[in-house]
N, C-alpha and C positions, 0 to 999 in steps of 0.2 A: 570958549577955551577948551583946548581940549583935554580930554579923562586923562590920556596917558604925560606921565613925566616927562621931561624934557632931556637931553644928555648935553654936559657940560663937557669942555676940552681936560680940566682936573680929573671927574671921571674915568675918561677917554684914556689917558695915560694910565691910570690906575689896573685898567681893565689889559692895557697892554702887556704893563708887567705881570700882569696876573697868568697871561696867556705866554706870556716868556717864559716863566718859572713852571707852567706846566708844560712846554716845548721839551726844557731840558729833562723833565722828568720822563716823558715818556722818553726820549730819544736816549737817556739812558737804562732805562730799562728794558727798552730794544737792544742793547749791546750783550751778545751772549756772555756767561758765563764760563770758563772754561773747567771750575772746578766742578761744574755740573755735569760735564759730558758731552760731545759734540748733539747738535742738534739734530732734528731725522732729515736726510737730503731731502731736497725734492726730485719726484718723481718725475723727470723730464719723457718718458715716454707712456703719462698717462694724464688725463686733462680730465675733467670736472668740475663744474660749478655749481655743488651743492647747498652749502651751509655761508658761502659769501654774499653779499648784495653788492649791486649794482648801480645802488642813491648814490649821490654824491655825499649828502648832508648823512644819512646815513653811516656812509662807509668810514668816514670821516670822524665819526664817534664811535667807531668799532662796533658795529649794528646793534647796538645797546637798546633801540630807542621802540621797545614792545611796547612802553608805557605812554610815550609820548604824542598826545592830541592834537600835537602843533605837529608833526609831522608829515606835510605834504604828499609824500611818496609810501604814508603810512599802509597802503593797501599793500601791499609787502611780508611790511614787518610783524605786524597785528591786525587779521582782517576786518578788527573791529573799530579801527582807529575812524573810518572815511565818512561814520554819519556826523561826526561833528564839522559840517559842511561848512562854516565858517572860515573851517582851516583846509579843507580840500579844492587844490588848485584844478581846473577844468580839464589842462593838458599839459602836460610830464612828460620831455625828452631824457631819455637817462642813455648814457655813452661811456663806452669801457674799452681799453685798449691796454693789451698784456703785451709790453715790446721782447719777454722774454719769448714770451711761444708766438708769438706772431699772429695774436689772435684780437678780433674788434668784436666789441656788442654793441648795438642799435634795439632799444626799449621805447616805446612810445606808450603812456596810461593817458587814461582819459576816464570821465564822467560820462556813462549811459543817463544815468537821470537822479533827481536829489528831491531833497523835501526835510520839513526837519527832523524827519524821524526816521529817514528812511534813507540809503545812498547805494546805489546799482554802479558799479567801476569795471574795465576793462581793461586790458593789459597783452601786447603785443613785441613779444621778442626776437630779436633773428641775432645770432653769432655765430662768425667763421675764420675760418685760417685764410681765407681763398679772398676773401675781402681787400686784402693790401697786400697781395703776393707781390708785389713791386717793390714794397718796401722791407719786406722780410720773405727770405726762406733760406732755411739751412738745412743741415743732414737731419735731423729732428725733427723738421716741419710738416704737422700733422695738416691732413687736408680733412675737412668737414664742414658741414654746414648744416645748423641746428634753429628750428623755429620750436618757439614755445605761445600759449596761449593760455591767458588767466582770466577768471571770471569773479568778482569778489561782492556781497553783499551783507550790508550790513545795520543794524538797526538799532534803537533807545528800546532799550527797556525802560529804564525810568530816566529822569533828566541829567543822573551822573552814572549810570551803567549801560552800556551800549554791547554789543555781541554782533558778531559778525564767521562769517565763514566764506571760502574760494576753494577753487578748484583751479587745477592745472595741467595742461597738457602739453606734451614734448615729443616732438618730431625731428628725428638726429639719423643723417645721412652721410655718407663717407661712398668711396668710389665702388665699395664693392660690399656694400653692408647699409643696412636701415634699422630702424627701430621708432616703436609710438608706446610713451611710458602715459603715467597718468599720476596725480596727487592731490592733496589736499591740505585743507588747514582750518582750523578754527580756534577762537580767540575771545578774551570778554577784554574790555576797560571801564576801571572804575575811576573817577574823576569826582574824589568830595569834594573838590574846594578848586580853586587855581595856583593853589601852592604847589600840590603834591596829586600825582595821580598811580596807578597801580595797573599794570596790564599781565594776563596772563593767554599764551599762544600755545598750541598744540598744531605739531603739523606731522604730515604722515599718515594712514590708513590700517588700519587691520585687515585690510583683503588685498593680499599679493597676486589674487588670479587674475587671468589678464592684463598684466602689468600693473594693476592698480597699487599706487606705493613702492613705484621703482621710478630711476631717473636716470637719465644716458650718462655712460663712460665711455670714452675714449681712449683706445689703446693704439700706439705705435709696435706694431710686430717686428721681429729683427729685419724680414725684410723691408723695411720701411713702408709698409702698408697700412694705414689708419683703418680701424676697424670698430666699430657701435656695440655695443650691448645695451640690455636694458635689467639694471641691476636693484637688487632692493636697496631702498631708502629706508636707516635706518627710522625710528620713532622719534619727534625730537619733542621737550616738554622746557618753558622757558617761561621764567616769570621777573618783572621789569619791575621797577621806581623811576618817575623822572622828578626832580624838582626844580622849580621855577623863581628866581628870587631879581627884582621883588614879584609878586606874584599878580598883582592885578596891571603891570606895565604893559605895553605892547612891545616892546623891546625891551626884554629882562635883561636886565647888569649881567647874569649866567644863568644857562642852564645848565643841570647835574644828570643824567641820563645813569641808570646802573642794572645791569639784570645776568641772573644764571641761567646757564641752561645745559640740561642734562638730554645728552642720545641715549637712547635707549640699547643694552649692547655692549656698551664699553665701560672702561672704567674713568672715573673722575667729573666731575664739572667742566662747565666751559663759562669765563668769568669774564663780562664785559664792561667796562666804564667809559664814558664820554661827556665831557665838556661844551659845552657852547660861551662864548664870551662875545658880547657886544661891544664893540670897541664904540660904534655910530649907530645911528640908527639905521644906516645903510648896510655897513659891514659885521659880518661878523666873521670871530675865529675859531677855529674846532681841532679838538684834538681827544684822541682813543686811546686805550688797550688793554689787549685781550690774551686771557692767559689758558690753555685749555692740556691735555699731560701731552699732545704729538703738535703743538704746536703753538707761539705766540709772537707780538709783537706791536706796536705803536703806530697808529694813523696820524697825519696831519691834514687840515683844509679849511676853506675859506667860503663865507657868502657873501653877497652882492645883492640885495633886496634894492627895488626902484618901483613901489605901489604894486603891480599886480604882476612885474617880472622878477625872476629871481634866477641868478644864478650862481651855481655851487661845482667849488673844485673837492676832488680828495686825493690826495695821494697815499698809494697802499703800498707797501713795503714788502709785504708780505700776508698770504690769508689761510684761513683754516684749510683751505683745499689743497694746500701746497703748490699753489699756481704760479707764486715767487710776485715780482713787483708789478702794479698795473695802476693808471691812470685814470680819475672817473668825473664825468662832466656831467652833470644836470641844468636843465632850465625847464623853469615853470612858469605857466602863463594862468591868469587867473581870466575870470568875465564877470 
């Protein structure tokens, strides 16, 4: 027999309306208010992708998910999340397409080596404009093309505190400019129980020389020339909740994802919330958001779990970077 529960079609609808009634909420609280004041534009002649992810399942609950040890594509989020090797899949395509700026990412993670105490990950980025110039270019249409490379390791402290730390490096080219930034991150999760976990991420560096603690911008010049810097990266300091109910299921009824997080530099918080709802034990639905003072707004998205494949949509409306709407595709393969 097996441990986990079984899901009933009563359930199933239960969990639908659940995931309807939070549809409507975020997608009205995506709708601006106008007695608050127009919102900040977006910056159509400057691109960066600093403070968004690129999961699908992620993006999908408004990157909420520091805490979360079921998160797959957790080398990311929290570089402490990947020695709970149970839940770390072997290899992670993650795919991003912004049809306003005409830009694609292509992510491939993967597992160097694991044990139970111990998990070695890597992480291979490439995104550009030049990618689908068939299907987009307008007067705005920046040309670049940016490779990143991550390295993340992480380990048990004891059998519910784990820590981990990555590194990261970025390489951003344009027709008449380069640049090679550098970063870093580190993280703990505590995990008492399988109800409720706690994770806290630090990312950013105290030594700006050499780049270290800066990350590539893209600017469009008047004369329509894309051009690279390598700019600092503010501090970022973010501390997570997930909960899991029921807690020892293997497909929980819902998951509750929630965490702040403060840049260092500015003023205010940045306040993320995200849902997971199992409709099946196949599917699941998701849905985010995220409120921070220059910017907010509601994710929605979907899984598809089949044993050791899994795939995940999200669709982003809008993200902290002011990058405007973009599409995000995950698959994971487990061994």
């Amino acid at each position: 027999m097996s441990r986990y529960p079984n899901r009933n079609s009563t359930g199933g609808r239960f969990h639908l309306a659940v995931f309807i009634c939070m549809t409507f909420w975020v997608v009205m609280l995506s709708v601006p208010d106008s007695s608050q004041g127009q919102s900040i534009p977006e910056n159509d002649r400057e691109y960066r992708l600093w403070y968004s992810g690129f999961d699908a399942r992620s993006s999908a609950m408004a990157n909420a998910n520091a805490a979360d040890p079921f998160d797959l594509n957790g080398f990311y989020s929290n570089p402490a999340i990947p020695v709970f090797s149970n839940n770390s899949a072997s290899f992670i395509s993650n795919s991003l397409y912004n049809p306003g700026r005409g830009i694609m990412l292509e992510n491939l993670t993967f597992s160097l080596g694991r044990s139970t105490s111990h998990h070695l990950a890597a992480g291979a980025t490439i995104q550009s404009s030049m990618l689908n110039e068939k299907l987009y270019y307008g007067p705005n249409h920046m040309q670049f093309t940016q490779i990143d490379l991550a390295l993340g390791y992480s380990w048990s402290i004891f059998r519910s505190l784990s820590a981990g730390a990555s590194v990261q490096s970025f390489y951003g080219k344009t027709a008449s400019s380069e640049v090679w930034t550098y970063n870093a991150s580190a993280g703990l999760l505590y995990v008492p129980s399988s109800l409720i976990s706690y994770g806290l991420v630090y990312k950013g560096t105290a030594i700006t020389e050499g780049r270290m603690g800066a990350k590539p911008v893209y600017i469009l010049t008047e004369e329509n020339e894309t051009v690279v810097a390598g700019v600092y990266a503010p501090h970022r300091l973010e501390v997570g909740l997930t909960l899991r109910f029921p807690s020892l299921a293997k497909y929980p009824d819902f998951l509750l994802s929630v965490s702040n997080e403060k840049i260092f530099g500015t003023d205010g918080l940045i306040y993320k919330a995200g849902m997971e709802v199992y409709v099946q034990n196949f599917l699941a639905l998701r849905g985010g958001y995220f409120y921070s003072p220059f910017a907010e707004g509601g994710r929605l998205g979907a899984g598809l779990m089949l044993n050791a494949f899994r795939l995940d949509y999200a669709f982003v409306p809008g993200d902290i970077d002011l990058n405007g709407t973009s599409h995000q595709v995950s698959i994971s393969l487990g061994f």
